[in-house]
Legacy VTK file of the C-alpha trace (Angstrom):
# vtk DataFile Version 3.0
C-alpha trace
ASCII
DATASET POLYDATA
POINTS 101 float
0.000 0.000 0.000
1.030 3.358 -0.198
3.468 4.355 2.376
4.204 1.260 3.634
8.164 0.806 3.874
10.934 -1.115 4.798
9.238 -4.507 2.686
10.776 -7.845 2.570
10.118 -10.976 1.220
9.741 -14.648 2.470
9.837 -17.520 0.517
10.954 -21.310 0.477
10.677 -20.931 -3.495
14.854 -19.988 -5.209
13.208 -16.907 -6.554
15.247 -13.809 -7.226
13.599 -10.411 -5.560
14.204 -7.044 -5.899
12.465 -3.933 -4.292
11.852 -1.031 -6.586
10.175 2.230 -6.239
7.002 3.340 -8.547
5.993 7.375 -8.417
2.542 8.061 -9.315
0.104 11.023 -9.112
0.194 13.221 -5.670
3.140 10.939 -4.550
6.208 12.701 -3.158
8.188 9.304 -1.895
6.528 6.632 -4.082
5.543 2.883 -3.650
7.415 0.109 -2.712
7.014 -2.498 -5.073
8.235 -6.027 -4.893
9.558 -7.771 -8.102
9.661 -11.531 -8.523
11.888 -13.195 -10.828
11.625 -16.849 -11.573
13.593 -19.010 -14.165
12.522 -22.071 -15.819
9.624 -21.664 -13.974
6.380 -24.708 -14.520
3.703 -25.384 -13.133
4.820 -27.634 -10.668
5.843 -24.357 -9.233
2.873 -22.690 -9.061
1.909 -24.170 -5.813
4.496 -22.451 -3.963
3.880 -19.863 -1.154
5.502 -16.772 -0.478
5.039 -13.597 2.122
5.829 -9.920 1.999
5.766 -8.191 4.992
5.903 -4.414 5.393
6.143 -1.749 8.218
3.312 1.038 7.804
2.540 4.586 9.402
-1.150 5.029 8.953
-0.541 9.022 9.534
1.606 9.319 6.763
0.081 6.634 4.589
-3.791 8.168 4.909
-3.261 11.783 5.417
-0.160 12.432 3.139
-2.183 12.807 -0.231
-5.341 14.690 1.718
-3.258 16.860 3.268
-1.127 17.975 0.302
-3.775 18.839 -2.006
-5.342 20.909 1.194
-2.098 22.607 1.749
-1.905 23.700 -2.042
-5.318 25.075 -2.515
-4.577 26.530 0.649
-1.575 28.362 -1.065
-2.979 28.890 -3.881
-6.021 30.850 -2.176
-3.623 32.916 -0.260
-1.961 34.466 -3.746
-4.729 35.327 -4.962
-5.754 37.093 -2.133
-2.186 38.816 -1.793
-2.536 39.769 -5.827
-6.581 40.681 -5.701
-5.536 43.377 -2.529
-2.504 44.505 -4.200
-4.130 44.896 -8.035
-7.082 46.675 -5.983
-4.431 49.613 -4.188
-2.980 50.045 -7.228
-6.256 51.042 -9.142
-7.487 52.903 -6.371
-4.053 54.706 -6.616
-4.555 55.570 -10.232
-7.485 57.064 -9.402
-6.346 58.877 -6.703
-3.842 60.278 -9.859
-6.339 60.881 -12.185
-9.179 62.856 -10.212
-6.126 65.105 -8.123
-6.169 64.246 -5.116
LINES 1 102
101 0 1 2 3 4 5 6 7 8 9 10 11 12 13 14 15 16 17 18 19 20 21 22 23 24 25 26 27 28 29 30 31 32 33 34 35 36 37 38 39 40 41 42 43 44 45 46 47 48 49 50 51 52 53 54 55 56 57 58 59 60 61 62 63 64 65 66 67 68 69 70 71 72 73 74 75 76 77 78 79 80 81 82 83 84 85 86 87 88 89 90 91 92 93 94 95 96 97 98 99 100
């Protein structure tokens, strides 16, 4: 799952494993995925049993995509406010200008 870290695999299978990461959308750290690699593998095989266990910090895992997305609208809000109020002085400067005051 997202944010889960720190995953390792058990098996009695000879299988080769590797732990890469995959970015998607809203993710800043990215997935842990595990990656299985078998040769001459048949299907007396395929009963095999394997386990991947993980370590996972349900703040970080539930609330990191929420909070981001919060945090830029958030931001974004605030800018516009900052360039609304300054745009607004400025024309009420210029008319300050025009009339001679």
């Amino acid at each position: 799952p997202a944010g889960a870290s720190a995953a390792q695999l058990h098996s009695d299978a000879d299988v080769e494993s590797t732990i890469e990461s995959s970015k998607g959308v809203l993710d800043l750290v990215g997935r842990q995925v595990v990656v299985l690699k078998k040769k001459n593998f048949v299907r007396e095989y395929a009963g095999e049993f394997f386990q991947v266990s993980y370590s996972f910090n349900a703040v970080t895992g539930f609330f990191q995509k929420p909070l981001l997305l919060v945090v830029a609208f958030a931001g974004a809000f605030a800018v516009m406010m900052v360039l609304f109020a300054t745009a607004t002085e400025e024309s009420k400067e210029e008319e300050k200008t025009r009339a001679g005051i």
